[in-house]
C-alpha positions as CSV (number, residue, x, y, z in Angstrom):
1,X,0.0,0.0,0.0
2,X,1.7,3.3,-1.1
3,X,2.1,5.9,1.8
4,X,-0.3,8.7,0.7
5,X,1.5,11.9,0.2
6,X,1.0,14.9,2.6
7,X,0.4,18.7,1.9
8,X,3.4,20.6,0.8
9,X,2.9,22.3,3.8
10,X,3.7,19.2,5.8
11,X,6.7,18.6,3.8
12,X,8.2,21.6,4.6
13,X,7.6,21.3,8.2
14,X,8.7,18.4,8.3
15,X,12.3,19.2,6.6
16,X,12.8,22.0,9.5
17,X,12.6,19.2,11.9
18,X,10.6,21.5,14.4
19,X,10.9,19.4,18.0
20,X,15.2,20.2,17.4
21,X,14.3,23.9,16.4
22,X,12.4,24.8,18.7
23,X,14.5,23.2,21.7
24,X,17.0,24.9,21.0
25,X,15.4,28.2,19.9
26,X,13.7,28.1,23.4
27,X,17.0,29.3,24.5
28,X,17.1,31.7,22.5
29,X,14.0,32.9,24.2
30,X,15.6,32.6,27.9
31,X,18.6,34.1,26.6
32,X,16.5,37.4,26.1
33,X,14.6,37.3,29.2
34,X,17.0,36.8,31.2
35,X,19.2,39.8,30.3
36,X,15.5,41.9,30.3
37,X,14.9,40.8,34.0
38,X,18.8,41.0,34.9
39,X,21.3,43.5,33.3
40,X,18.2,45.1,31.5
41,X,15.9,45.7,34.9
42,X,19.5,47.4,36.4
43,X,19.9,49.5,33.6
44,X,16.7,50.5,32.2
45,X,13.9,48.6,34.1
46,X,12.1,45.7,32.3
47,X,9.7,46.5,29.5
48,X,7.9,43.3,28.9
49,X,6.6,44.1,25.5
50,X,10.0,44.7,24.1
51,X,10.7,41.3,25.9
52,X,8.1,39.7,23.7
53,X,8.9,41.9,20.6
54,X,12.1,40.5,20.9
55,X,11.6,37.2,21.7
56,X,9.2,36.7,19.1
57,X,12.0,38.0,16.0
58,X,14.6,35.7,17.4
59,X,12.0,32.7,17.9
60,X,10.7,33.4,14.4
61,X,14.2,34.3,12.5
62,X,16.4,31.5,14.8
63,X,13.7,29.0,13.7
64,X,13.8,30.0,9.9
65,X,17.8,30.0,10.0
66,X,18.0,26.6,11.9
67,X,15.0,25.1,10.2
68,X,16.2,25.7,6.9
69,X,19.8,24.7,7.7
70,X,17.8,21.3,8.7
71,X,16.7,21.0,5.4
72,X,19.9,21.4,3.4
73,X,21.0,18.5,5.8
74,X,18.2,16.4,4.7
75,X,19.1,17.4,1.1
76,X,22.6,16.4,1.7
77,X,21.6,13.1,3.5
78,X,19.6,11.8,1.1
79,X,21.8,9.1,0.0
80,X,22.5,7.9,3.8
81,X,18.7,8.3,5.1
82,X,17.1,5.4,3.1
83,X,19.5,3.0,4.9
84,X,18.0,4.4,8.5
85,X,14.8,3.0,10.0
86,X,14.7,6.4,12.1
87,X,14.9,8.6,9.1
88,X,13.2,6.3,6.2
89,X,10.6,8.3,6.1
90,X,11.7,11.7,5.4
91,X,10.2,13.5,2.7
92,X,13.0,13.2,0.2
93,X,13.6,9.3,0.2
94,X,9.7,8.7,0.4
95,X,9.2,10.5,-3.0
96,X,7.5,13.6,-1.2
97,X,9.7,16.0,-2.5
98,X,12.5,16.7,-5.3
99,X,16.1,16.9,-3.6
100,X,16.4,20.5,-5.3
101,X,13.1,21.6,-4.3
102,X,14.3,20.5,-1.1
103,X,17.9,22.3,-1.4
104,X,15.8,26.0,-2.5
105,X,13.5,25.8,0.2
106,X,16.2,25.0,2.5
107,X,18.7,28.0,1.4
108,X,15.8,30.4,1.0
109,X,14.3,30.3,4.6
110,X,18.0,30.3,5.9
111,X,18.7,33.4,4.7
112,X,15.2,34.9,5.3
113,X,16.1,33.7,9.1
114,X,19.3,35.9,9.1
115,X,17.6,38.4,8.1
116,X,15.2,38.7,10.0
117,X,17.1,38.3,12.9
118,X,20.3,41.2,11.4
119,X,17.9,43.8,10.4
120,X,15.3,43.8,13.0
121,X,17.6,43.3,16.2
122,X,21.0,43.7,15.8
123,X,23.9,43.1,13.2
124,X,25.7,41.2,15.9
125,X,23.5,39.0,16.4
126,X,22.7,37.8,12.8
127,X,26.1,38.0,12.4
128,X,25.9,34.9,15.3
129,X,22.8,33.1,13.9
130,X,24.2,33.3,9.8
131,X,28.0,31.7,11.8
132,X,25.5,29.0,13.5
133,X,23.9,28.1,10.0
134,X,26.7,28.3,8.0
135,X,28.6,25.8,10.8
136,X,25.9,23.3,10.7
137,X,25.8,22.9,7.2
138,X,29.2,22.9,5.7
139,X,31.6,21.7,9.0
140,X,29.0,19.5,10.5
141,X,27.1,18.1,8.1
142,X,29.3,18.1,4.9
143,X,32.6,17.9,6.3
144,X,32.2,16.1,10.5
145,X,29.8,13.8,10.1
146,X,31.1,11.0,7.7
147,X,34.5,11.7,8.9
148,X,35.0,11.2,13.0
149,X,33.3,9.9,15.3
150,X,33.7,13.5,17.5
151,X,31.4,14.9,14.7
152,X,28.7,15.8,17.4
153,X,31.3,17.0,19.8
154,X,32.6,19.6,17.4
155,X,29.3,20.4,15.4
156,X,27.6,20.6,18.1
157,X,28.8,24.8,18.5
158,X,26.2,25.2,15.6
159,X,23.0,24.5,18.1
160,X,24.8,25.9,21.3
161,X,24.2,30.0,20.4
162,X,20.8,30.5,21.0
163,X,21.2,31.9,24.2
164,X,23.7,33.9,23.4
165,X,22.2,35.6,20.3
166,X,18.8,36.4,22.5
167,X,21.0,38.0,24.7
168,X,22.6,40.0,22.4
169,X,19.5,41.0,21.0
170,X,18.3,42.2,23.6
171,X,21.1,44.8,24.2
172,X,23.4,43.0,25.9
173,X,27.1,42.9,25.5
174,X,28.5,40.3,23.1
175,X,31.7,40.2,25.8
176,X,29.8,39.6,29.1
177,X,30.2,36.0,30.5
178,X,26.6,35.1,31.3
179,X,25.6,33.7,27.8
180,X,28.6,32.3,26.8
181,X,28.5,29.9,29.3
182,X,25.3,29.2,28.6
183,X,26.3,28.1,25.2
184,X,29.1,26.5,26.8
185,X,26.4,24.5,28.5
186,X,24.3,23.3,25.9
187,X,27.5,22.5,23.8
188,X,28.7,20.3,26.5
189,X,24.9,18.8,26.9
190,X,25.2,17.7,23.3
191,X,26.9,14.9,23.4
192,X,25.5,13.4,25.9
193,X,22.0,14.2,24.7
194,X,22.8,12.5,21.0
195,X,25.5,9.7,22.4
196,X,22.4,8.5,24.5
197,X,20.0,8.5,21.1
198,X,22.9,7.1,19.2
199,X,23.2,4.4,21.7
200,X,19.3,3.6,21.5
201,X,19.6,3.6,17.6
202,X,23.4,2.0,17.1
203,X,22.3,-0.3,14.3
204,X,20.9,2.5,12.1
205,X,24.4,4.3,12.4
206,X,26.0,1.4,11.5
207,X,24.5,-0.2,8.9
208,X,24.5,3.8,7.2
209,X,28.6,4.0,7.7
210,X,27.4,7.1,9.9
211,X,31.0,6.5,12.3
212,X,29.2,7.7,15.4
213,X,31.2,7.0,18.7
214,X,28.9,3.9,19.3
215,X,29.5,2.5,16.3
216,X,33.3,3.1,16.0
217,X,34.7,2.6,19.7
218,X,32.3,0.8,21.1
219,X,29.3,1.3,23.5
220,X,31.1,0.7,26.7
221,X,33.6,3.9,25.7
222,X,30.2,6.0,24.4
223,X,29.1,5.4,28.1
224,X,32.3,6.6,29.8
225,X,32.3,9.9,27.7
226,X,28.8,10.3,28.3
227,X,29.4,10.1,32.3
228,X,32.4,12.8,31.3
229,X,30.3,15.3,29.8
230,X,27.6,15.5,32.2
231,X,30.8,16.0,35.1
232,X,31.3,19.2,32.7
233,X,28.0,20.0,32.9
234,X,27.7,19.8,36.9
235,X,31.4,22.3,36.8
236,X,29.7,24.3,33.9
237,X,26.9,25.4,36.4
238,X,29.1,26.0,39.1
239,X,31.3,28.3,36.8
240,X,28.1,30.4,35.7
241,X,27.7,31.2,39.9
242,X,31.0,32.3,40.3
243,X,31.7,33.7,36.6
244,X,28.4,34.6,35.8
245,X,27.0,35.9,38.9
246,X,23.8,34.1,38.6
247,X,21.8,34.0,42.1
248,X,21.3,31.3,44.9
249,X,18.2,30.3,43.5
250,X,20.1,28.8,40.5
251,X,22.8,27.7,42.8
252,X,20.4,25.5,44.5
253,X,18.7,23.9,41.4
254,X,21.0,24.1,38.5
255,X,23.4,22.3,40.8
256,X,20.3,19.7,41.6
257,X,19.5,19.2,38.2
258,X,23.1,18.5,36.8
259,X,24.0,16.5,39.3
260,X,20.8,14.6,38.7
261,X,21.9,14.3,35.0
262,X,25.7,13.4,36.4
263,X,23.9,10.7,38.3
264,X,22.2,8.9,35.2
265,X,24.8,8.9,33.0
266,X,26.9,7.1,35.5
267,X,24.5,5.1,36.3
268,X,24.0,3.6,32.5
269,X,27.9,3.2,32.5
270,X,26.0,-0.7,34.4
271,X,23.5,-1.0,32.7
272,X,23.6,-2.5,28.9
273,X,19.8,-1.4,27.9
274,X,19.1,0.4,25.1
275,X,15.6,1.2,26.8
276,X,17.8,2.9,29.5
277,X,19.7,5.0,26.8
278,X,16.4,6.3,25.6
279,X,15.3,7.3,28.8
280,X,18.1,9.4,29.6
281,X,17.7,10.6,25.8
282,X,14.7,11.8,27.1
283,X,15.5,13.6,30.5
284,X,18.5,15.1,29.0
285,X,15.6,17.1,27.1
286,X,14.3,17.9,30.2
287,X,17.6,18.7,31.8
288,X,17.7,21.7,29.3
289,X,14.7,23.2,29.5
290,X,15.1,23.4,33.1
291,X,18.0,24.7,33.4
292,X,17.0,27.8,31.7
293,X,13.7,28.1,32.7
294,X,16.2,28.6,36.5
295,X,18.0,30.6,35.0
296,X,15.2,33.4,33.5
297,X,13.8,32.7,37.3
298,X,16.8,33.6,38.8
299,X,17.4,36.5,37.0
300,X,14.1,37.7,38.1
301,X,14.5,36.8,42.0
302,X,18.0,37.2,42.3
303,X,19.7,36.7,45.3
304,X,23.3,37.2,45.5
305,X,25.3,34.1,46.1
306,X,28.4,36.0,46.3
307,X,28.7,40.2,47.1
């Protein structure tokens, strides 16, 4: 029975891969809010409509930039995603769409994206969001990912500058410390956010030639780095306390939660389960979100840790 075809409209959501775009763009989101209710409310005192004005043009041209870089990765994938139960499906191996339809849509919203996001906020900032696409595409995708097995590690810069881009769009300085380690904090969280997919999904990689740690040293190894990472991450919140001079409210829970993380990762170093993999897939998801949802709430109830 042939899979009926879905709206064009369908198709091109579908080649933005939305559930990636918009995790990440989320921070993008907290990245502005919490300079607003921080360094903003010191300076100028917080105007929520020109929180949501400018959440709103980084949500919409983040997405379009990271959504269509998406799709130029499933245009250059096409060859590999056939061979991939978890990717199969996609719109250009199913006969939904033409790879170059796939390719113009892809490089048109990209740019529209960057944009959006250099003429309506500020140059730096597109400046930030065009580096992000332009990394994704052509280092990761093109050059990392067939290559070495640290592809995610490496590649993994182009998703970590949301925050940092909201930030600086909403008048904040591209040289203070505060969003850089936040993008030091989701580019440490994604290895062992994929590594834990990857190990769920090992055969796929493998039987594509995709030489994702897994596949190439092992799963025992995958684990140990995995465990090493989320150590970073439990350091990385630490640093933003003392270099970032978040509050005591973020002290308290972004410790909680990394340690949390710390403790899961360790704890599938014993265990050989793919189902427990998955599940810490799926928390380190959680993890993020909740880490910067402390973060926007400790910039609005701050309380000084150290003064």
């Amino acid at each position: 029975m042939t899979e009926e075809r879905p709206s064009l409209a369908r198709i091109y959501w579908i080649l933005m891969k939305p559930r990636v775009v918009f995790l990440l763009q989320a921070t993008a989101i907290c990245g502005v809010l919490i300079y607003d209710l921080g360094e903003g409310y010191k300076n100028e005192g917080w105007k929520p409509i020109d929180s949501v004005i400018t959440s709103l043009i980084v949500l919409i041209g983040g997405s379009l930039a990271s959504g269509g870089s998406m799709a130029i990765n499933m245009w250059y994938e096409r060859d590999i995603d056939p061979l991939m139960e978890r990717t199969e499906s996609r719109p250009i191996p199913s006969g939904f769409i033409s790879p170059a339809h796939a390719l113009t849509f892809g490089i048109i919203v990209c740019l529209t994206g960057v944009a959006i996001v250099t003429l309506l906020t500020v140059p730096e900032a597109g400046m930030i969001t065009g580096f992000s696409a332009f990394f994704y595409v052509f280092i990761y995708t093109m050059f990392l990912k067939r290559r070495t097995p640290q592809n995610i590690v490496i590649g993994g810069l182009a998703g970590a500058t949301p925050p940092a881009i909201g930030w600086i769009a909403a008048g904040g300085n591209i040289d203070d410390p505060l969003p850089w380690l936040m993008v030091l904090t989701i580019f440490m969280w994604t290895p062992p956010h994929f590594w834990s997919l990857t190990l769920s999904k090992r055969r796929d990689y493998g039987e594509a030639g995709v030489p994702m740690l897994p596949v190439v040293k092992g799963e025992d190894v995958t684990r140990n780095h995995i465990a090493a990472y989320t150590v970073i991450l439990v350091v990385t919140s630490l640093m933003m306390v003392l270099i970032g001079n978040t509050g005591l409210l973020f002290l308290v829970s972004g410790m909680l939660l990394s340690c949390y993380f710390c403790y899961l990762s360790f704890s599938l170093r014993n265990s050989k389960s793919e189902d427990e993999a998955w599940n810490l897939f799926k928390f380190s998801n959680i993890y993020l979100y909740s880490l910067f949802v402390c973060l926007v709430l400790d910039a609005k109830y701050y309380f000084p840790v150290f003064e």
